[in-house]
N, C-alpha and C positions, 0 to 999 in steps of 0.2 A: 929204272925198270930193267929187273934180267930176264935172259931166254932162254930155255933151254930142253934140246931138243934129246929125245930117242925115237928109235924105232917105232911108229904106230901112234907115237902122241908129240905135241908141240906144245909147250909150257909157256906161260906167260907169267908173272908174279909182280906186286909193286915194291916188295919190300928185296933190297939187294943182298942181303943176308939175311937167312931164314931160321939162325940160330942166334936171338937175342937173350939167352939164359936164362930164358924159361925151361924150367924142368918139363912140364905138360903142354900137349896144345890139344887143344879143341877144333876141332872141324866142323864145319856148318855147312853143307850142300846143301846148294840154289835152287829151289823150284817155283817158286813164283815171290814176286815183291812181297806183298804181303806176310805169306809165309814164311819166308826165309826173316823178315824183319820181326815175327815172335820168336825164329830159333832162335838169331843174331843176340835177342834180348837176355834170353833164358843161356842161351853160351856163356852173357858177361856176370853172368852171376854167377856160375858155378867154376865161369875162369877164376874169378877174382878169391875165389874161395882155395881153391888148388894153384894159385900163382901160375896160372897157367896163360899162352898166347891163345889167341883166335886166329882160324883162319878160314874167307871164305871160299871153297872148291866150286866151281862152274866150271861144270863139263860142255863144252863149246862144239858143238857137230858141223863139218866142214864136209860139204858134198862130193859124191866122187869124181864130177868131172876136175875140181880143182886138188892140186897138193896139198896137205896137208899142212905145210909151212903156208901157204898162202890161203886163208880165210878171205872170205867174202868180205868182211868187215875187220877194218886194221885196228890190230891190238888195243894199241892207245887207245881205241875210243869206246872197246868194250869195258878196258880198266877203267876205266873216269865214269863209266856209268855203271857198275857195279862200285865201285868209289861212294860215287852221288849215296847211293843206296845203304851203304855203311855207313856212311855220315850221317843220313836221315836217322839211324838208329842212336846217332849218339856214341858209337863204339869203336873203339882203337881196334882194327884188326888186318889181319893182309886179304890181299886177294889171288889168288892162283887161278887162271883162266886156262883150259885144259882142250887143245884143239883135239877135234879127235872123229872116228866115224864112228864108233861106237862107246856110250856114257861106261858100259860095264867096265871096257877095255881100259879108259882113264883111270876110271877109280882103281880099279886092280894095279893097277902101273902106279899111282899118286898116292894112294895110302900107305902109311907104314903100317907091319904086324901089328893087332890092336888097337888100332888109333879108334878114338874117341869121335863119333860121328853123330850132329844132330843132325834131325832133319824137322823140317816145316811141314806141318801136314793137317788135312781136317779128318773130321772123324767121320767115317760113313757105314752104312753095314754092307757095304762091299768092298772089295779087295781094292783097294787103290793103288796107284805108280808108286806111291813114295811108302808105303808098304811091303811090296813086292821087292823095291829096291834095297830097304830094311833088311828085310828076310834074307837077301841075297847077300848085303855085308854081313851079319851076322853068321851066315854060314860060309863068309872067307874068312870067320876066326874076329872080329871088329865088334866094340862096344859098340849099341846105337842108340841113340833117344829120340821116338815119335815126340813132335811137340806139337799139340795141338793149342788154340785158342784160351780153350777152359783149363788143359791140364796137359800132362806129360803122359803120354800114353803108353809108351812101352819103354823099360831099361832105368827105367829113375831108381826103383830098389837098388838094381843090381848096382849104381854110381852111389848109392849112400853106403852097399855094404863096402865095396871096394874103396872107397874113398876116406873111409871113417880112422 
């Protein structure tokens, strides 16, 4: 397990090299078990199709009475249960656990230019978190794909034009 720290966020990761010669990687932010175990699904398909890695992003929020390097709950035992949670899907992927006081702040600091972001989500006719959060990568410049239950709700075109 490495760590690795800047200004404003605290990284955690299980894989000690995070360049295994995958050309692409795939992103999967956490929002609820569930949910994230149909991106996780839907990530290994379109990884395997683009020889791509997975990895899953869990933005970890650490209150302000404590430092940032020191979470309430120690590393190890968030990675083993996000872990658990990979493994129930069946799929090879890493995990990046992202200490942080604010999710926007992580992801702006942990993604790279255009990275490839699913997200877990249900379909409602109101604006949901993990829509708004959508909207939000997409307008730092990031591919993103709503995954819902029945279907992929937003960005699948644009990965079949881009991708073909």
């Amino acid at each position: 397990m490495n760590a690795a720290s800047s200004p404003g966020r605290f990284r955690f990761s299980d894989r000690e090299d995070s360049s295994d010669g995958a050309r692409f990687e795939v992103l999967v932010l956490f929002t609820t078990v569930p949910e994230t175990l149909l991106a996780l699904r839907r990530a290994a398909g379109l990884a395997s199709q683009l020889k791509a890695r997975i990895e899953l992003i869990v933005p970890e929020i650490v209150p302000y009475p404590l430092p940032i390097d020191r979470p309430p709950v120690v590393p190890p035992f968030l990675i083993n249960r996000y872990r658990t949670i990979v493994q129930q899907a069946g799929i090879d992927a890493g995990i990046r656990v992202c200490f942080c006081r604010e999710p926007h702040a992580a992801l702006a600091a942990t993604l790279k230019p255009g990275s490839l972001t699913m997200i877990g989500s249900r379909t409602r006719w109101w604006l949901t978190r993990e829509t708004r959060v959508a909207r939000w990568l997409e307008a730092q410049g990031h591919r993103v794909v709503l995954v819902d239950g029945r279907r992929c709700t937003r960005g699948l075109r644009l990965l079949h034009s881009l991708y073909r």
